[in-house]
N, C-alpha and C positions, 0 to 999 in steps of 0.2 A: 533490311529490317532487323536484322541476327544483330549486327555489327552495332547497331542505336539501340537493339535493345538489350546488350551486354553495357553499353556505355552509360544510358538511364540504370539501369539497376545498380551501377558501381557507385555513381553520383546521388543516387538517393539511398542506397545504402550507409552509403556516411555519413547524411545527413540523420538517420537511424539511429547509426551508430554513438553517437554523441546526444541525443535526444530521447530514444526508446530505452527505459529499466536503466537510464542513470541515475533519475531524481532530476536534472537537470536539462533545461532545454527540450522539456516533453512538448511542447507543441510543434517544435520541428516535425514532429512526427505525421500531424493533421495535412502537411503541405506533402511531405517524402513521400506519402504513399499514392500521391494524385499520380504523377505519371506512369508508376507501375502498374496502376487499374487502370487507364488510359491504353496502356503497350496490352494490358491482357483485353479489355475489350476491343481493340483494332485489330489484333493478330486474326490472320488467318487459318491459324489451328492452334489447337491450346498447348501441344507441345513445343512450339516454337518457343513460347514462353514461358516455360514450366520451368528450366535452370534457369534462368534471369531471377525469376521470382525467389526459388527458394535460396539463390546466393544472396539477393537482397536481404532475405527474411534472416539465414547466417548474421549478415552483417548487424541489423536492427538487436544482435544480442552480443555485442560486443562488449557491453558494459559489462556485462553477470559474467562473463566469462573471465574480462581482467581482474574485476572485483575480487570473485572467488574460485577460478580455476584451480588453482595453485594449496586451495585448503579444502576443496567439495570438488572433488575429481567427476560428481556426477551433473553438474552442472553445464557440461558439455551435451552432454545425451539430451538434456530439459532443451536446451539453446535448440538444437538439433530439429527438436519435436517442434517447438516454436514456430523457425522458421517452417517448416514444414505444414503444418494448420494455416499458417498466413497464402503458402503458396496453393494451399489447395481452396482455400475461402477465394480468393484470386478468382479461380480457373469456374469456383463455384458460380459468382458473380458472372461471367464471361459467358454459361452456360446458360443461365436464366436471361442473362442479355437478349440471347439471339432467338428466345422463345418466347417468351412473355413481356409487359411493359416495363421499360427501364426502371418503372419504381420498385418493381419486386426484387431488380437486380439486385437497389441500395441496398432495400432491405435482408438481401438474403448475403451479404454480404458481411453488412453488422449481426443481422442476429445467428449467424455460423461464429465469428469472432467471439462476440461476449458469449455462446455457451458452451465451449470450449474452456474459454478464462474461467467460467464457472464451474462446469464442471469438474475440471482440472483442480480448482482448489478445493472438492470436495474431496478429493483423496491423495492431494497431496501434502507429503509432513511440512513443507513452506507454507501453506495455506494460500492467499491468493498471492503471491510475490512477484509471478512474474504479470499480472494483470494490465493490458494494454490501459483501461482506465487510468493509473496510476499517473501517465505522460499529462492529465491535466492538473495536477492537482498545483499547480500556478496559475492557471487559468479562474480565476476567484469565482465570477460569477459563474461559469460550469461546474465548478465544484460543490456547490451546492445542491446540484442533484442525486450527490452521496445522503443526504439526506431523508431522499423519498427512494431510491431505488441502489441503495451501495453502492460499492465498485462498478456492481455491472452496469450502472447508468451509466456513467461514467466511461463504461468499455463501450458503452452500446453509440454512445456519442462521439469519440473518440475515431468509430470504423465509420459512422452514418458521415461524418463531413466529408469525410478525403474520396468517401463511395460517390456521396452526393455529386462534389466537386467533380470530380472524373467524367460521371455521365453529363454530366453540363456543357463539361470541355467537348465529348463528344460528340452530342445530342442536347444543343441549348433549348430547344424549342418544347422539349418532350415536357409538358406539365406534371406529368407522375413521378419522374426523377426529381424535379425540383422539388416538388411537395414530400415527397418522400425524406430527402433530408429538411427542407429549409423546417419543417413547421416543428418537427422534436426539439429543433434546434435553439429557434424563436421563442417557446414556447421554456426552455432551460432558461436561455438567457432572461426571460420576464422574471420567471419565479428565482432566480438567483440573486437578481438585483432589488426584487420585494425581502426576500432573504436576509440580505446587507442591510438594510434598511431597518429592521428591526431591534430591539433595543437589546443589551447583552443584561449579563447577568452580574451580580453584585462583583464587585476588582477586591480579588484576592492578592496579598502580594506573596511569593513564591523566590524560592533562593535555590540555584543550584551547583553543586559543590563536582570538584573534577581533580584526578591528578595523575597523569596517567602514568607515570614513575610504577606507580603502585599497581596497575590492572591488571589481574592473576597471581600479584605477589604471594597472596596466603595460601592457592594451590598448589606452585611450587615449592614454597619454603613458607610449611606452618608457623616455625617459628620466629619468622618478620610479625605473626598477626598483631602484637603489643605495639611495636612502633607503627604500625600501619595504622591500627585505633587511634596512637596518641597524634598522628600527624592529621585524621581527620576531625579528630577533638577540637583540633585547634581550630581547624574552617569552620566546625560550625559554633564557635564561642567568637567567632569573628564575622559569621554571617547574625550570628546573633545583633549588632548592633541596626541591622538595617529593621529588626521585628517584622521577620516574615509570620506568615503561616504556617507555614511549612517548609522545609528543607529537604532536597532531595538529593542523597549516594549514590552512585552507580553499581549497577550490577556486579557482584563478585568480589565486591574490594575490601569488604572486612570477613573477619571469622564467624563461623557460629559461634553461637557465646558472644559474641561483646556486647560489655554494657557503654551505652553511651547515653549521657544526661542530656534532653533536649533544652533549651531556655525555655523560660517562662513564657507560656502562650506561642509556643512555637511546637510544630509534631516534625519529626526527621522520619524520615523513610529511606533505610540504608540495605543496599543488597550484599548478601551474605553466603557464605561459600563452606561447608564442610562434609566431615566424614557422615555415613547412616550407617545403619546394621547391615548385617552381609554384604560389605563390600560397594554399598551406595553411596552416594551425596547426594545431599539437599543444596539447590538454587534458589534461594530465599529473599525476601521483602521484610524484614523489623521495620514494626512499626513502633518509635517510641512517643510516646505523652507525658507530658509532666503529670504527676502523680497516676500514674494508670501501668499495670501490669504489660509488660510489651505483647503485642500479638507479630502473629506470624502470617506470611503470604506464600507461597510454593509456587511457583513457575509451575503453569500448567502443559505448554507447546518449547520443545526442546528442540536443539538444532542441531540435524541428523549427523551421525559420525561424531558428534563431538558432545555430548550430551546424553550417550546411550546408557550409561551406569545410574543418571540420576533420578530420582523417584518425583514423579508426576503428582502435580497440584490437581486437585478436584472442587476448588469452592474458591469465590469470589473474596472480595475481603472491602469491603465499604468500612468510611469511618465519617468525622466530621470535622471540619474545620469553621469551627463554631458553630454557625447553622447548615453550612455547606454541605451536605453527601459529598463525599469524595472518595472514588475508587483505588487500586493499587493494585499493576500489573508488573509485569517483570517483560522486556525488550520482545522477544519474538512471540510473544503471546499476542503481540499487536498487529502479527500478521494472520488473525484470527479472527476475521468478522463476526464471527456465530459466539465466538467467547465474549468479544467486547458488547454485543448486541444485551447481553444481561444486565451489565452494569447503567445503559442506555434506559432499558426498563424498570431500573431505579431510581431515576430521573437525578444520578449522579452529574456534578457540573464541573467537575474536574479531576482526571487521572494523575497520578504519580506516578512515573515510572523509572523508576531505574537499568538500566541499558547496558552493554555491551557490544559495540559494532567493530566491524574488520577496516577500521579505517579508511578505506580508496570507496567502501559503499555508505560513509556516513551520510551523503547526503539522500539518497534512494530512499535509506530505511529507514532513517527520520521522517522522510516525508508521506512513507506508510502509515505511520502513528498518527500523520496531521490528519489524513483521510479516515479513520477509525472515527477522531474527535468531531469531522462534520457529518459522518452518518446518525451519532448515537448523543448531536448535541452537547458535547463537552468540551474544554478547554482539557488541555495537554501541555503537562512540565514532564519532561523526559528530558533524566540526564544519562550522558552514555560516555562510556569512556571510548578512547580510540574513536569518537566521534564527533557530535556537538551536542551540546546543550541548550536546547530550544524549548520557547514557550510560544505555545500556538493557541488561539481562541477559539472557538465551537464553528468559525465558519471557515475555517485554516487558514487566519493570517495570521504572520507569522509577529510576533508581538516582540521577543528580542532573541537573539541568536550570538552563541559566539562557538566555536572551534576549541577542541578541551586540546593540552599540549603535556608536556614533561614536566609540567611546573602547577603551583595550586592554581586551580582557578573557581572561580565563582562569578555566577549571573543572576544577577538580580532584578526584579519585574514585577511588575503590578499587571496582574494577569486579568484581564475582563473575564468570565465564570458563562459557561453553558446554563442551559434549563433543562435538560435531557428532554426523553421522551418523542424522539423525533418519528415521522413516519415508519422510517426503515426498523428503528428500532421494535415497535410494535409490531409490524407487520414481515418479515423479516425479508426471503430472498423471493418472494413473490413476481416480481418485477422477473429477476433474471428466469425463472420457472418458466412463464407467460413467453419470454424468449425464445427458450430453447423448444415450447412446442412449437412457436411457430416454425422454426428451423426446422425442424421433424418433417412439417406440415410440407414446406417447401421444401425440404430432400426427395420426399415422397409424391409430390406434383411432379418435379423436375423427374424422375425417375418411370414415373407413368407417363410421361406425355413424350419421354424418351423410348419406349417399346416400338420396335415396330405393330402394326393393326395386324389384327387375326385376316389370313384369307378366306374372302367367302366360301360360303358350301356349295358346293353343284347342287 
């Protein structure tokens, strides 16, 4: 049993590994974790499988650790904690197994998972980042339950299939297990496919500008900011010809201070980098219009150790692209549910964002953003340097994409437009709330029906 079940957790470990908090290949994940709840509900004692699990649950953070070891030294510790909650949700599942009806298992399984992910990103400076949910967000029609219940529908589905699957394998016959996953499940897939189904919002067209020569250029050497400005002048006097909407810079790549003329009927939304009083920077969004005074955006959520000098945004910033509401965020702001949920309840139908990514995780944190845009109803042009530049529509598909490189580039697209206003966005983490009592509920069952009985009184 030791021997298979060191060999199942290596084997789905890297199935994990390649799959969980890369961006890519996240439904690997729905299948990896079937035989490890299979080994934890068969085992004979729950220590037998308690290193299996948590070397799996290591492995399952493999990505976040190549991504960003090497520049967030603390992303190890998070990796660490990860693994560790999976291996104890495991042993959790395993516990309610051999007490109560396999369906309490699924479910004590998922909702230990998603209120963890949730509460996790109530205090932490990533926001939800490392969220199991995240593995579907190619899964289209489940993605869509970002919609009514954010991320943590999403996490909540994400742990309910592979819990479901497990107990089936084990126990096919048990009705509670089955219903316990099949009907959340059934029940996504309906409403995600009535979801697709529905008509989008007016096709704005959207231009995005990259070059990544330049990314940081004017915080190391202010004095590049002039040809920095005149080499993006020139992209957008050449995106100009396609008569976007809008034009969108990436995070950090010109100066405070520059002025830059947008074409006519077109708004540029360029991110901007300089000095503040005592010893601060501002992480900034210009917003320019033809004839209209430029306004300003401030990065509100900053990226720890690396952002600690710079002075904190406090207000949203909406504008219009002709009749459109259109939002404007700055890259890790987007790993903010509770921040983009505002702009959602302004029934904005398209963000601008300007970006900045660590390259090896371009593809992860791009497709955070995509999941913001189907919770709160919007389409998403996020350009990022050191990343891609992607236009994504209000249900997250991904509309055109290309890889920004050492040379100019530009992506052009006729973007379908959101309607905001979506469930999640009105009503906010409700859903994940409703989770973690029942988690409560079930620690607290599972805990009482674990006492031994008082002995009688003579």
């Amino acid at each position: 049993m030791k021997r298979w079940s060191i060999l199942a957790a290596l084997l789905c470990g890297a199935l994990l590994a390649v799959g969980r908090d890369t961006g890519r290949f996240g439904w690997l994940a729905l299948a990896a974790y079937v035989p490890l709840l299979v080994l934890a509900l068969r085992a004979p004692r729950a220590r037998d499988v308690a290193v299996p699990l948590f070397v799996a649950g290591c492995m399952a953070e493999a990505g976040p650790m190549w991504f960003y070891g090497q520049l967030l030294p603390m992303v190890y510790g998070v990796s660490v904690l990860q693994a560790l909650v999976f291996m104890l949700a495991a042993l959790f599942m395993r516990a309610l197994y051999r007490r109560f009806p396999a369906g309490v298992a699924v479910l004590g399984f998922a909702s230990m998972m998603t209120s963890v992910d949730y509460l996790h990103g109530l205090v932490s400076p990533n926001g939800s980042f490392f969220a199991l949910g995240y593995t579907l967000v190619d899964v289209v029609p489940l993605l869509q339950t970002a919609s009514l219940a954010g991320v943590a529908g999403l996490s909540f589905l994400a742990a309910v299939i592979p819990a479901g699957v497990a107990v089936l394998w084990v126990k096919p016959r048990d009705a509670t297990g089955t219903l316990a996953w099949s009907v959340p499940v059934l029940a996504a897939l309906a409403y995600g496919f009535w979801q697709l189904a529905q008509p989008a919002g007016p096709t704005v067209r959207i231009a995005l500008l990259s070059d990544d020569r330049y990314a940081g250029r004017v915080i190391v050497h202010p004095e590049a900011a002039p040809d920095v400005a005149a080499a993006f002048a020139r992209q957008i006097a050449a995106a100009a010809a396609h008569a976007p909407a809008a034009i969108v810079v990436p995070e950090k790549i010109l100066a405070t201070g520059t002025v830059l003329a947008p074409p006519a009927g077109s708004s540029v939304v360029a991110g901007l980098d300089g000095p503040a009083p005592q010893g601060r920077r501002l992480n900034a969004a210009a917003l320019y219009q033809p004839g209209a005074p430029v306004q300003t955006y401030l990065k509100k959520r900053m990226v720890p150790g690396y952002e600690a000098d710079y002075v904190r945004g406090t207000t949203e910033l909406v504008t219009r692209l002709g009749t459109l509401p259109a939002g404007i965020a700055i890259c890790k702001d987007m790993d903010f549910a509770q921040d983009l949920r505002l702009y959602g309840r302004r029934d904005v139908g398209v963000m601008l964002v300007p970006a900045w990514d660590f390259d090896r995780d371009a593809y992860l944190h791009g497709r955070m953003a995509v999941v913001r845009g189907v919770e709160n109803g919007f389409a998403v042009a996020r350009s990022a340097s050191q990343g891609l530049m992607t236009l994504s529509d209000a249900h997250g598909r991904i509309i055109a994409e290309r890889r920004t490189a050492h040379a100019p580039g530009m992506l052009v697209g006729d973007l379908p437009t959101g309607r905001g206003g979506t469930v999640y966005s009105r009503v906010g983490d409700v859903f994940a709330q409703v989770v973690v009592a029942v988690w409560l509920v079930l620690l607290a069952w599972r805990w009482r029906r674990a006492q031994p009985s008082p002995a009688p009184r003579m």
